[in-house]
N, C-alpha and C positions, 0 to 999 in steps of 0.2 A: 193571817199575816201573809203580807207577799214573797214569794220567795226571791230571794237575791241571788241576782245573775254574777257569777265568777268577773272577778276583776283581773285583767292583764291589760301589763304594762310592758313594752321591752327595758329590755335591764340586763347587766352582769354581775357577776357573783365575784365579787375582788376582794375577798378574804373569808375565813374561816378558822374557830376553834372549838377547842370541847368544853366544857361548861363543869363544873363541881358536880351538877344532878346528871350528870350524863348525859345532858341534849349537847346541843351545839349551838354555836351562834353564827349567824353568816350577814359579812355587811355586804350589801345590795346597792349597786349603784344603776339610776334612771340615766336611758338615757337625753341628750341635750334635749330643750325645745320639749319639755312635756306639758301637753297641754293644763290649764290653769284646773279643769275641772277635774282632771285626774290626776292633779296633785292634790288636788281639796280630797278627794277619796281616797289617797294614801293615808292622808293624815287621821281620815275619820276612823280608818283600819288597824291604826297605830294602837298597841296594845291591846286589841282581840283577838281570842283564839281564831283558831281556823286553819285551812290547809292551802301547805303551802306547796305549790308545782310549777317546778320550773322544765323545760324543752327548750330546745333548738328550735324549732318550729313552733308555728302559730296552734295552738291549744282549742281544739272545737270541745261544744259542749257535750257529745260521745264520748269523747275521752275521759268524762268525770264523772258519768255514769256511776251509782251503786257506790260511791264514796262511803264509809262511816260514817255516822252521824259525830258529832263534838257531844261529849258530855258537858253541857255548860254548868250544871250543879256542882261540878267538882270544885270550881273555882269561880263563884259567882261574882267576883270582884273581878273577873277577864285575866290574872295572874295568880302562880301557881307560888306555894310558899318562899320556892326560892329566887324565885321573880323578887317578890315581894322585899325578901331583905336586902337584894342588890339594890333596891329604887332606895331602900331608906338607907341603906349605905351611903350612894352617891347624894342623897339627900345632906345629910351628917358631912362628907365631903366639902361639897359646895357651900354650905353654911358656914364651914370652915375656912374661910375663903383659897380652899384647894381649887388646883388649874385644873383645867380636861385633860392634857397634855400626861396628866400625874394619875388620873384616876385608874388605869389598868392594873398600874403598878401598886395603889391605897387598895383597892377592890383585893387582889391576889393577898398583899400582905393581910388584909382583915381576915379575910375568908382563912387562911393558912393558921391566924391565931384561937378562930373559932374552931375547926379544926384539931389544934394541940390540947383546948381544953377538952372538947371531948373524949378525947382520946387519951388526955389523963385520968380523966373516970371511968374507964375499962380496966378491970380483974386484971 
């Protein structure tokens, strides 16, 4: 297999939170005028693991030297469990004919009720 050369893009980081599993989430904005082909390769990267690094500067391929490898057996589906039920969450939302606008707020109150049940079946 060929190995795949690091993709950069310039961009900034215009928000950020912490997540129920303890990751984080950060929304990333390109900036104007990105070309068509490396926005087709956003899109193709969209929901695969992988590492993500971001600088102030342009990023040589030294700099990425001896990275760890991804375990991709862990999550052969490219999403990790709680990936997984925020997508069928927002799934269930939208079917519902729920706005985007409302989804933060549907996402937190679910996650909060799933949450209470567990937390009723604790001694």
């Amino acid at each position: 297999m060929e190995k795949e050369i690091p993709f950069q893009v310039e961009g900034v980081i215009i928000s950020d939170r912490s997540m129920a599993h303890g990751g984080r989430q950060f929304k990333i904005e390109t900036y104007e005028n990105l070309a068509p082909d490396k926005v087709k390769r956003l899109i193709e990267l969209e929901g695969k693991p992988g590492w993500f690094t971001f600088n102030t500067e342009l990023i040589e391929s030294v700099d990425l030297i001896n990275l760890p490898k991804i375990d991709k057996t862990r999550y052969p589906e490219g999403k990790s469990p709680s990936q997984r039920l925020r997508a069928v969450l927002y799934l269930l939302h939208k079917q519902k004919g729920g706005k985007e606008k409302d989804w933060p707020m549907v996402y937190e109150t679910n996650m909060e009720k799933l949450i209470a049940q567990f937390k009723d079946q604790l001694d």
